[in-house]
TORPA-4810 file (N, C-alpha, C, O; in nm, 3 decimals):
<nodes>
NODE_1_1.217_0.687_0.464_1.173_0.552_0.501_1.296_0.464_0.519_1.388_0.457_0.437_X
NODE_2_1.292_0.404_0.619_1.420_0.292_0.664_1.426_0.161_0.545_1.333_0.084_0.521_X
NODE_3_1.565_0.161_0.481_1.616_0.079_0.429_1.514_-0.088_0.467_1.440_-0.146_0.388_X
NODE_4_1.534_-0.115_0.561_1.468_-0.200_0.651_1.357_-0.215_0.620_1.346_-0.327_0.569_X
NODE_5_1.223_-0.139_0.621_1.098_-0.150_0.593_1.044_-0.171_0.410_0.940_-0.217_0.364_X
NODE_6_1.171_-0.113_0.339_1.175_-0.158_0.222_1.165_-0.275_0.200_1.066_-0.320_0.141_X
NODE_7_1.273_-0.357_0.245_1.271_-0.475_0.180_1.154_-0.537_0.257_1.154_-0.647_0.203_X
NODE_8_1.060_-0.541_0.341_0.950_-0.589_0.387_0.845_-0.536_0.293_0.737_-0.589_0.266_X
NODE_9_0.889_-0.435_0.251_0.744_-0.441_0.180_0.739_-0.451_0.031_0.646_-0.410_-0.039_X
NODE_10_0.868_-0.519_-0.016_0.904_-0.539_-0.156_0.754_-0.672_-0.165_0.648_-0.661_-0.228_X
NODE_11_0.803_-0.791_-0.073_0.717_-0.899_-0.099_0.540_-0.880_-0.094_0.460_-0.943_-0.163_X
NODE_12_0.514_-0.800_-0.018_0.389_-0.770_-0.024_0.325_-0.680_-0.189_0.224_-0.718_-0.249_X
NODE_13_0.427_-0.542_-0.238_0.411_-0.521_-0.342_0.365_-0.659_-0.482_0.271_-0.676_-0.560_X
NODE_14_0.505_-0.736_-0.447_0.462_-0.841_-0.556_0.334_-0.952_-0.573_0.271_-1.022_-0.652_X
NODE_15_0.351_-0.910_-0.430_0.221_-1.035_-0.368_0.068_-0.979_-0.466_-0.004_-1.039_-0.546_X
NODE_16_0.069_-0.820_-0.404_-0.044_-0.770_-0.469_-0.022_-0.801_-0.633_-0.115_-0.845_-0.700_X
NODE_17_0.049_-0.785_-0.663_0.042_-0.805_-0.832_-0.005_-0.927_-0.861_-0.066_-0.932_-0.968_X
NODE_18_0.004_-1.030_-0.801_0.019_-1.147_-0.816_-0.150_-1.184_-0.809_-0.217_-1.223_-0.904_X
NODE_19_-0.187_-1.167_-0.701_-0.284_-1.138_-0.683_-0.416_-1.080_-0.748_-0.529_-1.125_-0.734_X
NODE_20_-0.368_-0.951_-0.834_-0.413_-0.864_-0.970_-0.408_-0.928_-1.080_-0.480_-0.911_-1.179_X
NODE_21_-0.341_-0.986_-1.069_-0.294_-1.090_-1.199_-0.375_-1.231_-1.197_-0.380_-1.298_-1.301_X
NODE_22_-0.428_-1.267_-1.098_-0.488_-1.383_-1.092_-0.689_-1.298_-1.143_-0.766_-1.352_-1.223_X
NODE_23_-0.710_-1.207_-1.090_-0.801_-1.139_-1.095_-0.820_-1.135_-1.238_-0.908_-1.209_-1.284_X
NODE_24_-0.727_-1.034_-1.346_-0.742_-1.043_-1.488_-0.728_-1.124_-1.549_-0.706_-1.105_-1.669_X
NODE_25_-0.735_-1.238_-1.501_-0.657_-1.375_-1.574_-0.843_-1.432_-1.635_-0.882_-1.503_-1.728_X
NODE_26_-0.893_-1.377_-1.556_-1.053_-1.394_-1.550_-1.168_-1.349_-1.709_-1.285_-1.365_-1.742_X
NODE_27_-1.029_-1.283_-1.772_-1.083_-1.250_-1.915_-1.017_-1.304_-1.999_-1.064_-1.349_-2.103_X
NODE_28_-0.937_-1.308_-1.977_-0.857_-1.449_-2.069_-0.929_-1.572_-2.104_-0.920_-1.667_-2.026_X
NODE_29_-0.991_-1.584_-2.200_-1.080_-1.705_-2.219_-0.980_-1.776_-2.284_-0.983_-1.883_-2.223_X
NODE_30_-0.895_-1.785_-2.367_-0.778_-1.831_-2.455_-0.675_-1.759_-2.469_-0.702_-1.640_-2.452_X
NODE_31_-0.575_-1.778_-2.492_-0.435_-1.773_-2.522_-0.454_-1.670_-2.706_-0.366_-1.684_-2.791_X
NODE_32_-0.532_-1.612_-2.722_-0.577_-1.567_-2.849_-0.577_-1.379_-2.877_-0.563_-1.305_-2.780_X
NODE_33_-0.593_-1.325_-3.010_-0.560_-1.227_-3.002_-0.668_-1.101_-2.925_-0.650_-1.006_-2.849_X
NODE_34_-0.779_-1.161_-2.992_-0.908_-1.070_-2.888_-0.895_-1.082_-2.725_-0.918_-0.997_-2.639_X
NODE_35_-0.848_-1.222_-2.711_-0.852_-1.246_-2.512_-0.748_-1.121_-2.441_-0.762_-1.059_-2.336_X
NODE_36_-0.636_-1.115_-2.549_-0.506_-1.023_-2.495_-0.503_-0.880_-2.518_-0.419_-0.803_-2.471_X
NODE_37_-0.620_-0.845_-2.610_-0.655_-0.707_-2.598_-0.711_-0.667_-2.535_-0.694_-0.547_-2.514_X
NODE_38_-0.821_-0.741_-2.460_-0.936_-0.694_-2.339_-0.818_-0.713_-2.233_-0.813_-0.628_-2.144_X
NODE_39_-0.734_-0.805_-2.233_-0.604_-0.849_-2.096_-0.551_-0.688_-2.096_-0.570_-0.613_-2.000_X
NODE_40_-0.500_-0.658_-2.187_-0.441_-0.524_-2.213_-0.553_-0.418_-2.132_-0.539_-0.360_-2.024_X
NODE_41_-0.626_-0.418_-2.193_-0.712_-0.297_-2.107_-0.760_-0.292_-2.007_-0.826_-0.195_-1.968_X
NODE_42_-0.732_-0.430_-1.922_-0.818_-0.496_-1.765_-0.733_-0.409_-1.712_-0.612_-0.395_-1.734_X
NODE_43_-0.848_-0.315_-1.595_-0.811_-0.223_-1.508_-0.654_-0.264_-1.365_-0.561_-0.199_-1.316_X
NODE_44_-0.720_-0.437_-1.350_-0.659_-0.477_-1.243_-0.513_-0.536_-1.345_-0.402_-0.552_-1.295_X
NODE_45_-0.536_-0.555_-1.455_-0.352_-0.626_-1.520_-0.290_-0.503_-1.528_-0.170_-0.511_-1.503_X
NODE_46_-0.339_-0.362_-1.559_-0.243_-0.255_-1.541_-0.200_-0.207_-1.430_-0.085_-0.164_-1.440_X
NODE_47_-0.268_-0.192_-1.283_-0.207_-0.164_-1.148_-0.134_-0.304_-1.146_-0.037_-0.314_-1.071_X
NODE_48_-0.165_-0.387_-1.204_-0.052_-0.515_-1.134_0.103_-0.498_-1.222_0.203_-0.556_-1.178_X
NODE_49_0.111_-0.412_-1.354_0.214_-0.397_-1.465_0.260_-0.304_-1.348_0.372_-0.321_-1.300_X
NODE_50_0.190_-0.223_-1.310_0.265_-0.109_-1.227_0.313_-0.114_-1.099_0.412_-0.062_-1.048_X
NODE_51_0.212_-0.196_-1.046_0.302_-0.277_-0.897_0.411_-0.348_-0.931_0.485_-0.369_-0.835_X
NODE_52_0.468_-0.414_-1.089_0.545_-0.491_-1.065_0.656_-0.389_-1.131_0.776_-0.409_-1.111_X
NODE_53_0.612_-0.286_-1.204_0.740_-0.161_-1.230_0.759_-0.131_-1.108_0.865_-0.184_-1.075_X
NODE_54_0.705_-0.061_-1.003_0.747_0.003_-0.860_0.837_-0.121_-0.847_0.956_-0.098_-0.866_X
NODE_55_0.804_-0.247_-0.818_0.900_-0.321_-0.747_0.998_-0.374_-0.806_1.066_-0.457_-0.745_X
NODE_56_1.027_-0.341_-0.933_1.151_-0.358_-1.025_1.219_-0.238_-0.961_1.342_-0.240_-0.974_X
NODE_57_1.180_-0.159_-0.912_1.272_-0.005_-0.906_1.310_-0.011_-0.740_1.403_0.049_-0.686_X
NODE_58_1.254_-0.062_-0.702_1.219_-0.137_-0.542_1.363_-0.184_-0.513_1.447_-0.157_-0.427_X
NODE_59_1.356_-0.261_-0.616_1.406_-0.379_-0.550_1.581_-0.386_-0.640_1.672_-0.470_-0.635_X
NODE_60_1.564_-0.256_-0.716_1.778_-0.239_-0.770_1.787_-0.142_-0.637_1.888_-0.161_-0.569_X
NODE_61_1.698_-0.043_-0.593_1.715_0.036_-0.499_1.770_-0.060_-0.356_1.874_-0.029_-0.297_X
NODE_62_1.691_-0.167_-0.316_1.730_-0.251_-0.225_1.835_-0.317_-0.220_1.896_-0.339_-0.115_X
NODE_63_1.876_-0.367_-0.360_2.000_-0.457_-0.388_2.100_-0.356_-0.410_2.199_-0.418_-0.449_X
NODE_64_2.132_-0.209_-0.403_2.218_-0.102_-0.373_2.259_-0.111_-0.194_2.362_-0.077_-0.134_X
NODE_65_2.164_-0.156_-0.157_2.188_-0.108_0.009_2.196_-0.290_0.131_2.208_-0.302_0.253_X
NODE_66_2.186_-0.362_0.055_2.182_-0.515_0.100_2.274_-0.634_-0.007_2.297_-0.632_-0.128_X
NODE_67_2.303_-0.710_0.080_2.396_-0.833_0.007_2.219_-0.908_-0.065_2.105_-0.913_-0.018_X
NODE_68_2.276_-0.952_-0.186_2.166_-1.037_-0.285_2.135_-1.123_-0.182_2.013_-1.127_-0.168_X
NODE_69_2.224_-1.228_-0.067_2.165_-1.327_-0.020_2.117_-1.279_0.074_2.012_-1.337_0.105_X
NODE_70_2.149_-1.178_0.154_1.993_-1.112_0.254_1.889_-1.088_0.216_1.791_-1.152_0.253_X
NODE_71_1.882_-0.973_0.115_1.804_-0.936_0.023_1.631_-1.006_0.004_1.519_-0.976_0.046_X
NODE_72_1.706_-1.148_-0.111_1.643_-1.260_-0.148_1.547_-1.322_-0.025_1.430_-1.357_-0.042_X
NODE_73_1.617_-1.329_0.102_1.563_-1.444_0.180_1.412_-1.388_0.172_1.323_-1.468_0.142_X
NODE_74_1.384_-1.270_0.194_1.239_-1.152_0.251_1.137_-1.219_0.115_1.018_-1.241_0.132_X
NODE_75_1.203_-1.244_-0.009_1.111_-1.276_-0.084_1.038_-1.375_-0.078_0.936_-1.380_-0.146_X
NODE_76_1.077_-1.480_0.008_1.007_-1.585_0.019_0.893_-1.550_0.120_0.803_-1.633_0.138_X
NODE_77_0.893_-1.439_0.183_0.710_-1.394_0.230_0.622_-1.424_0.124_0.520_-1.491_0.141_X
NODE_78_0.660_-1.370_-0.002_0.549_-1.404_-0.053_0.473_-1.513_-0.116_0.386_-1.508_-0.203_X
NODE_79_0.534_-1.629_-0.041_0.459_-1.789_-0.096_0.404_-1.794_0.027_0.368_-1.910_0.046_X
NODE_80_0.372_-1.703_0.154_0.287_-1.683_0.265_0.217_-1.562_0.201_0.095_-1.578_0.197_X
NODE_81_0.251_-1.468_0.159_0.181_-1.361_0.168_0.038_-1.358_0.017_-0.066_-1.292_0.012_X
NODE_82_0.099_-1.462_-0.088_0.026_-1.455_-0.209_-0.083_-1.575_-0.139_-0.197_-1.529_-0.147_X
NODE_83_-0.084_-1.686_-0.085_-0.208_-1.761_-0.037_-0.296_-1.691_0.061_-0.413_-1.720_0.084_X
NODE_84_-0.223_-1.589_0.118_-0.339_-1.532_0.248_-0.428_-1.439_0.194_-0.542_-1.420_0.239_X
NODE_85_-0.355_-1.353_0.051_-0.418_-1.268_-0.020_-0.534_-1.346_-0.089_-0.650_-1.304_-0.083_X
NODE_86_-0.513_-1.417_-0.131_-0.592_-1.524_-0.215_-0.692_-1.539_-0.133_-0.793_-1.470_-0.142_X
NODE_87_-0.670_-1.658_-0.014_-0.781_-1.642_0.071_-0.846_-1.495_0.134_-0.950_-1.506_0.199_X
NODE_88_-0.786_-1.357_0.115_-0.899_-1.299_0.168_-0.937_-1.223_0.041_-1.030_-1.145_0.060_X
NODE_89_-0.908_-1.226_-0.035_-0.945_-1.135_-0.171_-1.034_-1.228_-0.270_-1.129_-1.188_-0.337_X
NODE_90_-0.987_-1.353_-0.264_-1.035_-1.454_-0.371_-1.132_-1.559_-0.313_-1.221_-1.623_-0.369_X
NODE_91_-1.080_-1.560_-0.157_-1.191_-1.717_-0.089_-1.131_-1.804_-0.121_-1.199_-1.906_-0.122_X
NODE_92_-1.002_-1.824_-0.156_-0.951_-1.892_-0.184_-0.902_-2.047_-0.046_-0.877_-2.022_0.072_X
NODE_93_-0.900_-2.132_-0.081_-0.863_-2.223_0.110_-0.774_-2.208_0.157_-0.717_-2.145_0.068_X
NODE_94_-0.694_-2.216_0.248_-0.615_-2.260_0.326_-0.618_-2.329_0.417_-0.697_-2.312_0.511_X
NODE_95_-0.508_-2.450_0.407_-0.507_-2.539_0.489_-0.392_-2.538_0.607_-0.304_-2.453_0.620_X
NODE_96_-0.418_-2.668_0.699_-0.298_-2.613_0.821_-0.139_-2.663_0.745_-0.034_-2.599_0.748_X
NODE_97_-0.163_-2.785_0.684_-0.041_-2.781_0.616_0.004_-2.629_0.532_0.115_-2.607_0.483_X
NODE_98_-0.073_-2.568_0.531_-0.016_-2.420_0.448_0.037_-2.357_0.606_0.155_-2.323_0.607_X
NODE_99_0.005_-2.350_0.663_0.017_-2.306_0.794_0.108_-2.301_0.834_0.165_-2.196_0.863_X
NODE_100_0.176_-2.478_0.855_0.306_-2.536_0.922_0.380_-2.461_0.875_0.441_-2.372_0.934_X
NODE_101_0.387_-2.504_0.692_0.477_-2.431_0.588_0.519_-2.327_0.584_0.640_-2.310_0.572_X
NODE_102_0.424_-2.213_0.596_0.436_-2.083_0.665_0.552_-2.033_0.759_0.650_-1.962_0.737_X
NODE_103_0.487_-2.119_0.913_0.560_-2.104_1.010_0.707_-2.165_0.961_0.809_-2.118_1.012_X
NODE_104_0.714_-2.239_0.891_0.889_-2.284_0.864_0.927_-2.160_0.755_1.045_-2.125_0.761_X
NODE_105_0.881_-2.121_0.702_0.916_-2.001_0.601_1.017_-1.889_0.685_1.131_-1.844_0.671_X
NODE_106_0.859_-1.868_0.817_0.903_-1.737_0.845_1.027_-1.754_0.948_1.092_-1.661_0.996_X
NODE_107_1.050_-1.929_0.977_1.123_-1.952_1.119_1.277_-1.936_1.009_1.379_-1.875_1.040_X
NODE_108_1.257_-1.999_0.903_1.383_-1.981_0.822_1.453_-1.836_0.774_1.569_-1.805_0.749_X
NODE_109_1.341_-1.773_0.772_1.417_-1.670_0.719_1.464_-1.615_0.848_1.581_-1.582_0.831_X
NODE_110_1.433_-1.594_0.953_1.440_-1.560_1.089_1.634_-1.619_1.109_1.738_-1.560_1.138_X
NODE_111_1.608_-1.718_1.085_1.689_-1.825_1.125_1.844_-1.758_1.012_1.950_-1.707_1.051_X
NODE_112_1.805_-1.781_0.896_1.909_-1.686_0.812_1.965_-1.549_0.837_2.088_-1.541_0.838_X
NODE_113_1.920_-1.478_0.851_1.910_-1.343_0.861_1.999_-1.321_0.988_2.088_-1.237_0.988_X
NODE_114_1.971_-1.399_1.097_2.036_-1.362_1.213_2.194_-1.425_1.201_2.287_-1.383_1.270_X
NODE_115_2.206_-1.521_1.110_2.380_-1.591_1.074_2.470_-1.494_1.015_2.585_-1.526_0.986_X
</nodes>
């Protein structure tokens, strides 16, 4: 797999966790010791522990083969990529101001990357 497609799909990995994580957050009634043992055993907080191990291993593998400030820029997909998940996993809204924001995200990193 191309170096390249890695770091594209580092942000989406985290995105999903993020995502998983908003899901188990759903048994958490309190900050307490019973809430964090059912947290512990929620099907979706352990693929999200493990999406976020893959992308710990992801992402020293990436920072072996890229400068930190290239690297970094790709991560900011996912303040696009964690609201779109939301809205299609959760129903969550989106608005056009999320939109604009977006489009300046992706025009910036565009914009970096090529300097």
């Amino acid at each position: 797999m191309s170096k390249d497609i890695l770091i594209l799909i580092m942000p989406f990995i985290i995105s999903g966790g993020q995502v998983l994580f908003k899901i188990a957050s759903r048994d958490v009634a309190a900050f307490d010791h019973n809430s964090l043992v059912r947290l512990s055993m929620n099907g979706y907080f352990i693929v999200a522990l493990i999406l976020y191990g893959i992308a710990t291993l992801l992402w020293v593998y990436i920072l072996k083969h890229f400068p930190l400030s290239k690297a970094y820029l790709f991560m900011g997909l996912s303040f696009i990529l964690v609201p779109v998940m939301s809205y299609i996993f959760l129903k969550e809204p989106l608005s056009l101001r999320f939109m604009a924001g977006a489009f300046c995200i992706v025009f910036g990193i565009w914009l970096a990357r090529a300097a």
